[in-house]
C-alpha positions as CSV (number, residue, x, y, z in Angstrom):
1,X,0.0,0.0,0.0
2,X,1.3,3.5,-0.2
3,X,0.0,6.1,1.7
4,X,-0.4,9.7,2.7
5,X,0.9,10.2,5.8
6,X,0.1,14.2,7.7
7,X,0.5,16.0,11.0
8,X,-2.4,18.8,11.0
9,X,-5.5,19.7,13.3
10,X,-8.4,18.4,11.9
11,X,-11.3,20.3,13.6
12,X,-11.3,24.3,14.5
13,X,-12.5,25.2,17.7
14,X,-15.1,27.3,17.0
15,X,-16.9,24.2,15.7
16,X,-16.8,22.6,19.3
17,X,-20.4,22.8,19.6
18,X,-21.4,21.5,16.4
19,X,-18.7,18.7,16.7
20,X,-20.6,17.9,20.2
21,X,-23.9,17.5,18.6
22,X,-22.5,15.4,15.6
23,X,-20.6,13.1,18.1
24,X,-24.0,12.5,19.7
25,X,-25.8,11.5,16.4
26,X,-22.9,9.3,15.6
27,X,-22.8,7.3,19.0
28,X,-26.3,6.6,18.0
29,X,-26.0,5.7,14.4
30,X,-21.9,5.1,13.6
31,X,-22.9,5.4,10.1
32,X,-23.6,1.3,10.1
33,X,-20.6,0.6,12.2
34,X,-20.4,-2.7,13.8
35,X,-19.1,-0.7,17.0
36,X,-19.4,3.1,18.0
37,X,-16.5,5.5,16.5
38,X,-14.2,7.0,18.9
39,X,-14.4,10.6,20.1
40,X,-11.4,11.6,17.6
41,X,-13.5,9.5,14.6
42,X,-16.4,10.9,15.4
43,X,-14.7,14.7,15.4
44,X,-12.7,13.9,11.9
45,X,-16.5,12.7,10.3
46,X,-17.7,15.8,11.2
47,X,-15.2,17.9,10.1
48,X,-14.7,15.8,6.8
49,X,-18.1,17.4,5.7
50,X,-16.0,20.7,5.9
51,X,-12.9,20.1,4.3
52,X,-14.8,17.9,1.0
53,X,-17.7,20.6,0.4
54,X,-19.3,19.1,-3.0
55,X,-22.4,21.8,-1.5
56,X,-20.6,24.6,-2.3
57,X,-17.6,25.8,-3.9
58,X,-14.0,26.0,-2.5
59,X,-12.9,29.0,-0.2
60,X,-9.9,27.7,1.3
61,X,-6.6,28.1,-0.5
62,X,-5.2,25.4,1.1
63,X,-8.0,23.8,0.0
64,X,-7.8,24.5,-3.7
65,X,-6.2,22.4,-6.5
66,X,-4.8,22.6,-10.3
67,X,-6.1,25.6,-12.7
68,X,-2.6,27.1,-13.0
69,X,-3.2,27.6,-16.9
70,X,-7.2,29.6,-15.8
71,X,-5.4,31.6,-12.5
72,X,-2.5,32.9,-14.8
73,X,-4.9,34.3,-17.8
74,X,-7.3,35.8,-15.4
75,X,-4.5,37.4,-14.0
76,X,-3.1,38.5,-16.9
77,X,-6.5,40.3,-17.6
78,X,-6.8,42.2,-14.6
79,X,-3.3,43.5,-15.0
80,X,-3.4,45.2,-18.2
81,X,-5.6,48.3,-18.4
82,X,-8.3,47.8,-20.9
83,X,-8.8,43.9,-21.2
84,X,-11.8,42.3,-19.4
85,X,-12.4,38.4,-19.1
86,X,-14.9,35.7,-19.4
87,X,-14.4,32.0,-17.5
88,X,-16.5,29.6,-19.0
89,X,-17.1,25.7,-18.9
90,X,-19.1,23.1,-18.1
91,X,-21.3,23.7,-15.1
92,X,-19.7,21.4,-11.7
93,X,-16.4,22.3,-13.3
94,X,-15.0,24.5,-9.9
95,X,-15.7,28.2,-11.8
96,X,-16.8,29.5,-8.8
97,X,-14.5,28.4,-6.8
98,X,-11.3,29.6,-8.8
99,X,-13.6,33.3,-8.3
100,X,-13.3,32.8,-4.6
101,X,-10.0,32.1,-4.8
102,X,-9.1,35.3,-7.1
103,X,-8.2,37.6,-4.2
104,X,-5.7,35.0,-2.5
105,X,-4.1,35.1,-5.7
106,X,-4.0,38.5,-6.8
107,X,-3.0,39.7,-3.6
108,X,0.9,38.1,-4.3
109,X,0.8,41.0,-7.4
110,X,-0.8,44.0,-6.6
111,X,-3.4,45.1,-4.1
112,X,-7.1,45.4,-6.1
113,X,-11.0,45.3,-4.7
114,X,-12.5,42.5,-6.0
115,X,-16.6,42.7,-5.7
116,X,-18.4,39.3,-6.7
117,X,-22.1,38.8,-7.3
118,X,-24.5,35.9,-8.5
119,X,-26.3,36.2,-11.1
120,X,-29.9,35.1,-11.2
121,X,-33.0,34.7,-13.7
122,X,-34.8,38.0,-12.4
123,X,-31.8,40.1,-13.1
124,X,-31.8,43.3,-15.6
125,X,-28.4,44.8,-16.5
126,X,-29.5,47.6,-14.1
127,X,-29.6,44.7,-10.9
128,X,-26.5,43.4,-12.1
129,X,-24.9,46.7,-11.6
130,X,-27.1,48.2,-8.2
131,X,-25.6,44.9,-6.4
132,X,-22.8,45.3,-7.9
133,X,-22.1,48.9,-6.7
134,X,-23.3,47.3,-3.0
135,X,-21.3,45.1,-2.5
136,X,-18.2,47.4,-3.6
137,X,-19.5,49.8,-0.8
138,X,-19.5,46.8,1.6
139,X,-16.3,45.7,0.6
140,X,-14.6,49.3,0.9
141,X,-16.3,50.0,4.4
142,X,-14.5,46.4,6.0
143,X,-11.5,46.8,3.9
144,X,-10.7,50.8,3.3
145,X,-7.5,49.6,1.5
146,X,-6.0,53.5,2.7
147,X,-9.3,55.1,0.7
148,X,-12.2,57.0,2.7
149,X,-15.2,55.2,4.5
150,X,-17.5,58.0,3.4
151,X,-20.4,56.5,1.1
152,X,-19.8,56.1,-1.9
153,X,-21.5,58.7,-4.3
154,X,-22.2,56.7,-7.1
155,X,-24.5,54.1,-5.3
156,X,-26.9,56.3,-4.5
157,X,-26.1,58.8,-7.1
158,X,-27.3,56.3,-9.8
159,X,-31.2,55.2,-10.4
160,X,-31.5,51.6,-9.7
161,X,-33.7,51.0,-12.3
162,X,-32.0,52.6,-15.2
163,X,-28.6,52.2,-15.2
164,X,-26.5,52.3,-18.4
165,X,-23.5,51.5,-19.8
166,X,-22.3,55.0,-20.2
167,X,-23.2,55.2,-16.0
168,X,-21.5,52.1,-15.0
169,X,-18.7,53.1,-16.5
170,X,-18.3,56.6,-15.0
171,X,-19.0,54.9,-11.7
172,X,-16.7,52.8,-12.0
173,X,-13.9,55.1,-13.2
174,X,-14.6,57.6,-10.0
175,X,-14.0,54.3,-7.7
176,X,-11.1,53.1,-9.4
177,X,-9.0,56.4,-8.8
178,X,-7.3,54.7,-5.4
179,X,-7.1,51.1,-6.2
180,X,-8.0,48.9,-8.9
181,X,-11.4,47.3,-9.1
182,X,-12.1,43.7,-10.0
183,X,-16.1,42.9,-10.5
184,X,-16.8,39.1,-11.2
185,X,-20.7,38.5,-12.7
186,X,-20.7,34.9,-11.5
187,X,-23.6,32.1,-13.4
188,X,-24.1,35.5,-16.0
189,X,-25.9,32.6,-18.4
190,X,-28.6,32.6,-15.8
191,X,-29.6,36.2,-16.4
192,X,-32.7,35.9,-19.2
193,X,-33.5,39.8,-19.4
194,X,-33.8,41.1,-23.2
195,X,-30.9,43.5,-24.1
196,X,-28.6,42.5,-20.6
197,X,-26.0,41.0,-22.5
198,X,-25.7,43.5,-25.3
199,X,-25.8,46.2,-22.5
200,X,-22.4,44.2,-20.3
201,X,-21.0,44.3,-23.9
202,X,-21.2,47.9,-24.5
203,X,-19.8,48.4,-20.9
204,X,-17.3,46.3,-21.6
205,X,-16.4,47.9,-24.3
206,X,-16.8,51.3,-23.0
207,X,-14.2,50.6,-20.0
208,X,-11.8,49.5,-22.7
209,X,-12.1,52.6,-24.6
210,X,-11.7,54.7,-22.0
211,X,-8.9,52.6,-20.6
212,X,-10.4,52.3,-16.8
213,X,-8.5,50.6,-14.2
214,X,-11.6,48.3,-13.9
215,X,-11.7,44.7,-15.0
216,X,-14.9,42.9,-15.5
217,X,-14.8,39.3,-15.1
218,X,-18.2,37.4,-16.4
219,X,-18.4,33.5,-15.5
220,X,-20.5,31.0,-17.5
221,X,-20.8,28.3,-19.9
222,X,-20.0,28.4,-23.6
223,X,-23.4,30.1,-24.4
224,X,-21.9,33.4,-22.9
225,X,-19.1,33.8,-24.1
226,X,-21.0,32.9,-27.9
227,X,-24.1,35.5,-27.0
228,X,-21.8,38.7,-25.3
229,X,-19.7,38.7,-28.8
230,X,-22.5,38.4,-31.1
231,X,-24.4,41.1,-29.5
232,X,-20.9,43.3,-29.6
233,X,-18.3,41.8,-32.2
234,X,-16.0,44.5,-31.7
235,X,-15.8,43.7,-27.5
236,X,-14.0,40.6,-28.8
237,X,-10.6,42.3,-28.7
238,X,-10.8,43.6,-25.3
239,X,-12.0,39.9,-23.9
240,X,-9.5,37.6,-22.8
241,X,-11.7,34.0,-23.1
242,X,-10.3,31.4,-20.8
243,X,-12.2,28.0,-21.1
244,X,-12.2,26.1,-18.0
245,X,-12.1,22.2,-18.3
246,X,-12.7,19.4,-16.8
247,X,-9.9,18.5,-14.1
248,X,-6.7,16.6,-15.3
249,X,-6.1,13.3,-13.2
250,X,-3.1,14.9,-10.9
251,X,-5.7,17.8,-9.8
252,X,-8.4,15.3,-9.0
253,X,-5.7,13.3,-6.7
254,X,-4.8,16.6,-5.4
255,X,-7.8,17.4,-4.1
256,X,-8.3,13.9,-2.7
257,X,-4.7,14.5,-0.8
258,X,-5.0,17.6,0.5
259,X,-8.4,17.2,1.9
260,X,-6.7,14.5,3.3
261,X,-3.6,16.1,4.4
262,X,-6.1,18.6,6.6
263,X,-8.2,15.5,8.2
264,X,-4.8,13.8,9.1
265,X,-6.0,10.3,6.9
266,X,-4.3,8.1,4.4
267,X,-5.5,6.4,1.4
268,X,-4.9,3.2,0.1
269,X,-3.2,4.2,-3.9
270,X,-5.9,1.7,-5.4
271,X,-8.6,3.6,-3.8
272,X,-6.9,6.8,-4.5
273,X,-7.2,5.7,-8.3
274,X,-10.7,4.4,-8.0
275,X,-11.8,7.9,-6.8
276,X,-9.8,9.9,-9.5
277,X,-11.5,7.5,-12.5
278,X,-15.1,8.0,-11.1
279,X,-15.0,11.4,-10.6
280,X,-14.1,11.9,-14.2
281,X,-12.6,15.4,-14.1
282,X,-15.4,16.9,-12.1
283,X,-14.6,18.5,-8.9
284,X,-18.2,18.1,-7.5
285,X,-17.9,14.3,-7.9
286,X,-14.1,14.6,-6.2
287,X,-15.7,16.2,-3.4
288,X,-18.9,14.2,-2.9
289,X,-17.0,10.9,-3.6
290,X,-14.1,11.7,-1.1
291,X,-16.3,12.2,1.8
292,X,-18.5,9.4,1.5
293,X,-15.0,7.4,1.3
294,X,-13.7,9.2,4.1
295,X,-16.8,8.4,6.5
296,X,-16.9,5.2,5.3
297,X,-13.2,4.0,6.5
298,X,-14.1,5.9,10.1
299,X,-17.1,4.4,10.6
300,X,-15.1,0.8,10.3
301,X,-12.3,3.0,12.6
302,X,-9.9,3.3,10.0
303,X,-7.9,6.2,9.4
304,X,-6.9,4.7,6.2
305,X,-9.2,4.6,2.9
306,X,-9.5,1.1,0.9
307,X,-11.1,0.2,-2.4
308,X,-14.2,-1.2,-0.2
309,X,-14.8,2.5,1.6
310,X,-14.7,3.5,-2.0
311,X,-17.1,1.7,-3.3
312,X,-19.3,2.0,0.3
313,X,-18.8,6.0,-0.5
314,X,-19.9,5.9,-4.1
315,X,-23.3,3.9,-3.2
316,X,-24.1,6.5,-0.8
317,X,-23.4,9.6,-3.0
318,X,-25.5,7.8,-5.3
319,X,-28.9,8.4,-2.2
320,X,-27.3,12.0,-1.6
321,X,-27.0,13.1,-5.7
322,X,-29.2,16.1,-6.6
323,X,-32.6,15.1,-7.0
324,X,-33.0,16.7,-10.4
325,X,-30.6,14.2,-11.9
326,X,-32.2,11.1,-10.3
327,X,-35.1,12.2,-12.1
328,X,-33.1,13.0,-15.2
329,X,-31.9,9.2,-15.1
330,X,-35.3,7.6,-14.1
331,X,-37.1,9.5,-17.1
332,X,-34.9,9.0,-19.7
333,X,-34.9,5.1,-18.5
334,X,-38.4,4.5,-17.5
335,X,-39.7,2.4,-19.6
336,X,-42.0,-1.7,-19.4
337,X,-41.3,-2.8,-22.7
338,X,-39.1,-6.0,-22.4
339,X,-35.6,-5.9,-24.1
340,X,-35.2,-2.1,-24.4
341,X,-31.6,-1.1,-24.4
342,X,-32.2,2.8,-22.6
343,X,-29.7,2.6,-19.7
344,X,-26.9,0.4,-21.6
345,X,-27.4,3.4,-24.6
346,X,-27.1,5.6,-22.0
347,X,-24.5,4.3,-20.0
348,X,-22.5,3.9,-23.5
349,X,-23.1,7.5,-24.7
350,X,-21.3,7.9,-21.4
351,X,-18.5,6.4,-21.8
352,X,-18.5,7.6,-25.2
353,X,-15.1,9.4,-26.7
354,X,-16.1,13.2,-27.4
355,X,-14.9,16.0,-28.9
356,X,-13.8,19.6,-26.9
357,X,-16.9,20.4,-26.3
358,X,-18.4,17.3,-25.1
359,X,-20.0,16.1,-28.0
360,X,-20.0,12.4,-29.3
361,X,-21.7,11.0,-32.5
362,X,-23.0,7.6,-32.9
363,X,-20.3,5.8,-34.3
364,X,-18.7,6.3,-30.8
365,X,-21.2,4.9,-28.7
366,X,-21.0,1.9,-31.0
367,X,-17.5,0.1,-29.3
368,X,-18.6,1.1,-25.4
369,X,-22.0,-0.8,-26.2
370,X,-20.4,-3.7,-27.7
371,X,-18.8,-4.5,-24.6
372,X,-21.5,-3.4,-22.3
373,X,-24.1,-6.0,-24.0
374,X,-21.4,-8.5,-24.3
375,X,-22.7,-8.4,-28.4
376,X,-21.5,-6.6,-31.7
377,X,-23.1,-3.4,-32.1
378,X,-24.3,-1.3,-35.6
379,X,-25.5,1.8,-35.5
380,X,-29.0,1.2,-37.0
381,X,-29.4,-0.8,-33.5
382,X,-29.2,1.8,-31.2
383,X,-30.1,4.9,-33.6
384,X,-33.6,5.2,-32.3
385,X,-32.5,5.4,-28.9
386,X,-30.1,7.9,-29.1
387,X,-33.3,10.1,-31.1
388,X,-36.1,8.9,-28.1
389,X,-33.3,10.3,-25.2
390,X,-32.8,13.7,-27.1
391,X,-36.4,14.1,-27.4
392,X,-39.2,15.8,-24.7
393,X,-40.9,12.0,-23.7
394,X,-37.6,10.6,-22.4
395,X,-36.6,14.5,-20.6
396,X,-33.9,15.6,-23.2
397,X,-31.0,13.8,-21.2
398,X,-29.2,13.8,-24.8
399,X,-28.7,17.5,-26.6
400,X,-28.7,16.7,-30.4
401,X,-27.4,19.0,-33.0
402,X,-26.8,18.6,-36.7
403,X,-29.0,17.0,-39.4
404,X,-28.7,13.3,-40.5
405,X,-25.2,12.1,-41.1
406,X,-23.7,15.4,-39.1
407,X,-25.7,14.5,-36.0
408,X,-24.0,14.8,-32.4
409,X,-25.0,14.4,-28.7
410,X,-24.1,15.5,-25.8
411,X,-25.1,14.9,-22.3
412,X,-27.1,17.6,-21.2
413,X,-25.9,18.0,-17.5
414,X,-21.9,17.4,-16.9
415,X,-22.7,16.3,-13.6
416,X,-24.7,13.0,-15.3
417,X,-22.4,11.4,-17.0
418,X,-20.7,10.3,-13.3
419,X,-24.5,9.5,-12.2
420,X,-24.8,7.4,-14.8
421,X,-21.7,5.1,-14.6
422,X,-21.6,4.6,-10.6
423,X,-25.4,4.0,-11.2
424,X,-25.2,1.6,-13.6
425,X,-22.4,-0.5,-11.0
426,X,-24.9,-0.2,-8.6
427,X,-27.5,-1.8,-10.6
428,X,-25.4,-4.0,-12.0
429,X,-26.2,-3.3,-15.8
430,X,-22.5,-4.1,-16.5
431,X,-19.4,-5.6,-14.1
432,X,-17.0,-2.9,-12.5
433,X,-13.7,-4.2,-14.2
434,X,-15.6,-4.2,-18.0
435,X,-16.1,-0.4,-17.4
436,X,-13.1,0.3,-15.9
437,X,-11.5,-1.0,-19.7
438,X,-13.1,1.6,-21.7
439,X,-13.7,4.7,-18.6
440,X,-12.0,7.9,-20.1
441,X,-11.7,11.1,-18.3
């Protein structure tokens, strides 16, 4: 076995409280334990569920893992007067949490206020900039960075409900005069308001021209990045676009070890590598995975993680997964009709080799369900399938563009494709070591 071997505190103790109250559930339940955890097992289960967070995104630099390549370019950005950025990817990615991260990270090269807001469906351009301008206020008043605590003018200065390119801009130019200003627009494709993305694109724009020390940083999927310069093509030149992808093998494991590193456990390298191949480049899976793992082996009272926590952990992230892709998998799978192929289709469209942006076509689901069934494979076979699970009766878990012979898929939530392997061990549609052949990250 090799193993990962640290000396650090596990638990703060301002948690003492809430460490009390989970040791108390756990002398009760031990998580199916034959006998009850220890005190110091019970305290590194709770505090597990703090150091792998797959509810929400990463705020802990020491916590934090790979994107090198992202953290450089974003830099870059906010550095040179006149360029903006956009971060985009596939949603579950870690996005948000390389935006928490930002002002850890800038603060090694100069000193710049960073204001970061979500995004949601009811937002106007005008919301986008009131909050904004808030939280800039906020952030001045608990951090004065040398500048004056005095109000600032242009909050209340502008109209809440019709500000404009031309005003953001001037607001932001008065603020910047002390220190630079960084303000991330964070899930921007969730804002559905007619004329919001042509209006960030004129600001954009604007800023650039007039060479403000303000750098707008907009995060999303592909969609944004395609709508924000086809509303503006000229903003193009002032936008550095920095695609976020899926995690490379080393990041996963190093978010696996230093998680681990902070609880003071070790892992087994077999169950190390099972975690890194079912997480498949997603940090959400890494996270949810790892914990389950982690509770697992101290609920036996190990310290030390073994391919059999692992595969205890992935059946239970399986009960804890979001509920909307449970129901995503039991739609497009439903189904009485004897002999129906739906969740070997499915499971092979997930294992399926795609392109950059996540696509696959049918001649490459052809091999993965060929050794799935156990039986040769043509496309004519499975074709109707792949049409029934990109249409509304089976929930649209397939995206399908193109016509005819150019025709492609792609699953339509990242976050499934995972679901949908660990499920299909679970249910024993196909043996773990046959997908572990043809698993890709």
């Amino acid at each position: 076995m090799n193993h990962r071997r640290v000396r650090q505190s596990p638990v703060d103790g301002s948690a003492a409280r809430l460490v009390y109250l989970y040791c108390l559930f756990c002398s009760y339940s031990s998580f199916g334990a034959r006998t009850p955890m220890t005190p110091e097992l019970q305290a590194l289960s709770f505090a597990a569920g703090s150091v792998f967070t797959p509810g929400a995104p990463i705020n802990e630099k020491d916590l934090f893992a790979g994107r090198r390549e992202q953290i450089e370019n974003i830099i870059d950005a906010v550095s040179q007067r006149g360029y903006h950025a956009i971060l985009y990817g596939e949603r579950g990615v870690g996005k948000t949490s390389l935006s928490n991260m930002l002002s850890a990270f800038l603060g090694r090269r100069q000193t710049s206020l960073i204001s970061r807001i979500n995004c949601d469906t009811s937002d106007t351009f005008s919301s986008l900039w009131t909050k904004a301008f808030k939280e800039i206020e906020s952030s001045r008043r608990k951090h004065p960075i040398g500048l004056t605590t005095q109000p600032l003018a242009p909050v209340t200065a502008l109209d809440d409900d019709n500000i404009t390119p031309d005003g953001a801009r001037r607001a932001l130019q008065d603020l910047s005069r002390s220190t630079p200003l960084v303000v991330i627009f964070d899930e921007f494709d969730r804002v559905q308001h007619a004329g919001a993305t042509v209006l960030m694109a004129d600001t954009i724009k604007s800023l650039s021209d007039y060479s403000v020390p303000a750098t707008i940083l907009i995060i999303g999927v592909a969609d944004s990045v395609e709508g924000l310069i086809k509303e503006h093509q000229s903003v193009e030149r002032a936008l550095i676009q920095i695609y976020m992808p899926r995690m490379s093998d080393d990041e996963i494991r190093d978010i696996i070890r230093n998680g681990l590193a902070r609880l003071t456990m070790e892992i087994d390298e077999a169950a190390c590598e099972e975690l890194v191949r079912f997480s498949q480049g997603v940090p959400y899976i890494a996270h949810l995975l790892a914990l389950h793992s982690c509770r697992s082996a101290l609920a036996a009272g190990s310290k030390i993680i073994s391919p059999h926590n692992v595969e205890q952990g992935m059946h239970r992230s399986l009960d804890q997964w979001q509920q909307s892709i449970k129901a995503s998998y039991h739609e497009a799978t439903k189904g009485r009709q004897t002999g129906h192929l739906y969740k070997e289709v499915l499971l092979a469209c997930a294992l399926a080799e795609v392109d950059d942006l996540r696509y696959f076509t049918a001649a490459a689901v052809r091999e993965p369900l060929s050794l799935i069934a156990d039986r040769k494979f043509e496309i004519s076979n499975f074709a109707r399938h792949l049409k029934d699970l990109s249409e509304a009766a089976r929930g649209r878990i397939l995206q399908r563009v193109g016509e005819t012979h150019g025709t492609r898929y792609r699953i339509s939530n990242p976050i499934l494709r995972p679901y949908i392997v660990m499920r299909s061990i679970k249910d024993n549609i196909v043996p773990k070591a046959t997908l572990e052949k043809i698993i890709t990250p």
